[in-house]
C-alpha positions, 0 to 999 in steps of 0.5 A: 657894112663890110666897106667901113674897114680899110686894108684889112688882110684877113677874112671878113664875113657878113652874117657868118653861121656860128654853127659852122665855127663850134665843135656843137655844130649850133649857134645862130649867125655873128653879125661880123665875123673876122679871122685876122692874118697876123697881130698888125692885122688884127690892132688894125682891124681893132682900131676900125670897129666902134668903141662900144662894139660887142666882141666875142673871142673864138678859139676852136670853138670846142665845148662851146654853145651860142644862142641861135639868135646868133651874136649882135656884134663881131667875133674874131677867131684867132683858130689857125691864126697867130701861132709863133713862140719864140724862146729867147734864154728864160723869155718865152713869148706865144702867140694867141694861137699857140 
């Protein structure tokens, strides 16, 4: 499955343990699971992905529970990742990660 993407400079892995990504420490396994380096790597990885793939948005993972049957689809965790703010006059733009 992982040959399917095409240039992607994050992190994608294969039956990644949820457990290891919640502040909970429980949680099955995520079919796919991808940290993406920046915002280009992440559009671009989006792109690849089937137009009805589930999708799970992880954060830090705090108070967070997943089943332990896992998750039959990708979760993106944007913790570490996207992190820029940039104040231009009374425009104050943030990254996901901020």
């Amino acid at each position: 499955m992982v040959s399917m993407f095409n240039e992607l400079q994050g992190e994608l892995k294969i039956n990644e343990p949820l457990s290891q990504h919640t502040s909970w420490r429980v949680g099955g396994k995520a079919q796919r699971f991808y940290q993406p380096k920046d915002k280009n790597d992440l559009a671009s990885f989006l792109r690849q992905l089937p137009s009805d793939e589930p999708l799970l948005w992880l954060g830090l993972g705090s108070n967070l529970l997943i089943r332990d049957g896992g998750f039959a689809g990708t979760v993106i965790s944007m913790a570490g990742t996207m992190q820029a703010l940039d104040i231009d006059g009374q425009t104050v733009t943030a990254e996901v990660g901020v």
